[in-house]
N, C-alpha and C positions, 0 to 999 in steps of 0.2 A: 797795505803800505805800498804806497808808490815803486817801482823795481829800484834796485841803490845797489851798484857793486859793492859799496863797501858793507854795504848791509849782509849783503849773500857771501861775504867772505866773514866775516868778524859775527853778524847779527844772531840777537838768542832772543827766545822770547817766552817770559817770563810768567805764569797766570797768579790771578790775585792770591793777594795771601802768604806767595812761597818766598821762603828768606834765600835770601840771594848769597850773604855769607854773616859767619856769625861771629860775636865781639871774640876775639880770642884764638880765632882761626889761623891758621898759617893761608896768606893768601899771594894767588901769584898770576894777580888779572886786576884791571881795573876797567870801569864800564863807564861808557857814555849814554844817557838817556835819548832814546831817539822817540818812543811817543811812550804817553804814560806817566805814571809818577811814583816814586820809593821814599818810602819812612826811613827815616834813622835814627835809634835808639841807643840808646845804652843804658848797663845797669848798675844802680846805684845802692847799694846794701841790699841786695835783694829785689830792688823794687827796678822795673823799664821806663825808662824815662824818653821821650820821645824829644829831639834833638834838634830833626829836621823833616823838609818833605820838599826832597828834590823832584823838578819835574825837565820838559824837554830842554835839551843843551845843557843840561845839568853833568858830573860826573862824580862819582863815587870811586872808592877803594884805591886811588893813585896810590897811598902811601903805600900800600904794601909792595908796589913795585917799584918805586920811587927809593924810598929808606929800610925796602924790605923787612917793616916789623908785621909784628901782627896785627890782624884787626881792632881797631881802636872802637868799634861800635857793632850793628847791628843793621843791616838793611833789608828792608820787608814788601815786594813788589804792592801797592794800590791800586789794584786793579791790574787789569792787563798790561804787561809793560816791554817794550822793545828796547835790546841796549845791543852797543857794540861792544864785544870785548877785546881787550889787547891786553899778550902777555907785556913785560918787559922790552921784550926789541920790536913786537909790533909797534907797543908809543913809542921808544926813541927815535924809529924811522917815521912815526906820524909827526912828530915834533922839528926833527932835521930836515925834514921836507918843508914845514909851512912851521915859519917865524909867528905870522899871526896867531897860529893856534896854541905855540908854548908859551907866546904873551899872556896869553886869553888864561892858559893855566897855574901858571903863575901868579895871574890878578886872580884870580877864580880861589887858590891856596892861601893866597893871605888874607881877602876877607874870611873867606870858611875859618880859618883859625882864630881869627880875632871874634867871630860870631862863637865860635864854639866856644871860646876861653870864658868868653862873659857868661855864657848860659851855663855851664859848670859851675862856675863861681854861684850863679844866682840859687844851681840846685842842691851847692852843698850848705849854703847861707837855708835854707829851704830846709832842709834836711835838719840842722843841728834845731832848727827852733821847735820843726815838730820832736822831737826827743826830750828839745828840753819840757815844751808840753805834755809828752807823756811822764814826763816824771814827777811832775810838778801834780798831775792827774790820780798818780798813785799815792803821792805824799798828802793828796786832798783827802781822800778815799779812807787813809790808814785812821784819819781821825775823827774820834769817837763821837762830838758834838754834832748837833743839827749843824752849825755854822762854822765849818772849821775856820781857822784861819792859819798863815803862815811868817815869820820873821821873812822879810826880803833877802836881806841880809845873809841870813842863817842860809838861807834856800840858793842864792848866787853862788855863795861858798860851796856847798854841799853840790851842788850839779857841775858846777866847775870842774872838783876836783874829781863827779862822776865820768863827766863827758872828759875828760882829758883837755879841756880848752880853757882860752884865759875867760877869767872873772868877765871881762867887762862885755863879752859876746854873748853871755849868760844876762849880763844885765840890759842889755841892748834889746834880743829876745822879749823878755819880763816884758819890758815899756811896749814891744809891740804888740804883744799879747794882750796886754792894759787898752792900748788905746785903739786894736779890733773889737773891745767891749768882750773880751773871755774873760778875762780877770779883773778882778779888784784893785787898785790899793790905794791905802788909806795911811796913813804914817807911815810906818814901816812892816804895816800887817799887810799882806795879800790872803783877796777871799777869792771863790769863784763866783763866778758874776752872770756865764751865761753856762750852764752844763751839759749843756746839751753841744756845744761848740766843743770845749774841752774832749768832751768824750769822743763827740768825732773824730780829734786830732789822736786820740789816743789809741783807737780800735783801729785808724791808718796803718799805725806801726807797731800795736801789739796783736795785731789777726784778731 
């Protein structure tokens, strides 16, 4: 890397692979990407969900000196990666020195947020369908016919009131699961259609 005072004051540098800080952490540094690129993950009932993959000009970990909470994810150096770090008053004096760069982070905070919001949303929508598939998977399984089949109805209610969620995200689920060709339905009976799909979605979330 080119010689950079600010590098040789603040610079670390990071080799692939090693987690930079973890969701949960007490953290009291936030980093600017100078070459390289970082995963950002979080975990979602058990399972890592990958978030993002910031690369150079990028920065991570503000909030925790920003709102001082904990880590809200997980970041994972890709490869070799160089970052600046600044505690707390190193950014407040990067920032009250150059307007341009608290602009830059401030537009930087609020797409990141509004990126992040949507993807949560998208991985907890993600999340209840595979459950509701695996349950749906077990209730296939329990019956004793070559061809099981299942009341719609009976089965919205009954996951509903397992998953703690309203009816109609259960039924919403169902029709998607219908019309990726895993399940059947025909009146009001659901069969499975593809089991080889099903079972995939089920071995996801039951190991």
């Amino acid at each position: 890397m080119v010689e950079n005072p600010l590098f040789e004051k603040y610079g670390q540098t990071i080799e692939n692979g090693k987690v930079i800080f973890r969701e949960g952490d007490l953290g009291d540094r936030m980093y600017i990407i100078q070459d390289g690129a970082v995963r950002i993950s979080k975990n979602i009932d058990g399972r890592e969900y990958k978030l993002a993959e910031l690369t150079k000009g990028e920065f991570l970990g503000e909030m925790a000196i920003v709102s001082r909470i904990r880590r809200t994810a997980t970041a994972t150096a890709v490869g070799s990666v160089q970052l600046l770090a600044f505690d707390r008053a190193g950014f407040q004096g990067m920032i009250e020195k150059n307007a341009k760069i608290a602009m830059n982070v401030i537009d930087r905070l609020c797409k990141r947020l509004q990126r992040t919001n949507s993807q949560l949303q998208d991985l907890v929508r993600q999340n209840v369908r595979s459950h509701i598939a695996l349950i749906l998977y077990y209730k296939f399984i329990e019956k004793p016919n070559e061809e099981p089949s299942l009341s719609r109805d009976r089965a919205v209610e009954d996951i509903a009131r397992h998953l703690g969620v309203p009816a109609a995200t259960v039924s919403t689920a169902i029709t998607e699961l219908v019309d990726a060709g895993v399940i059947h339905l025909q009146g009001n009976a659901l069969r499975i259609k593809n089991r080889d799909s099903i079972t995939a979605l089920a071995e996801q979330l039951g190991g």
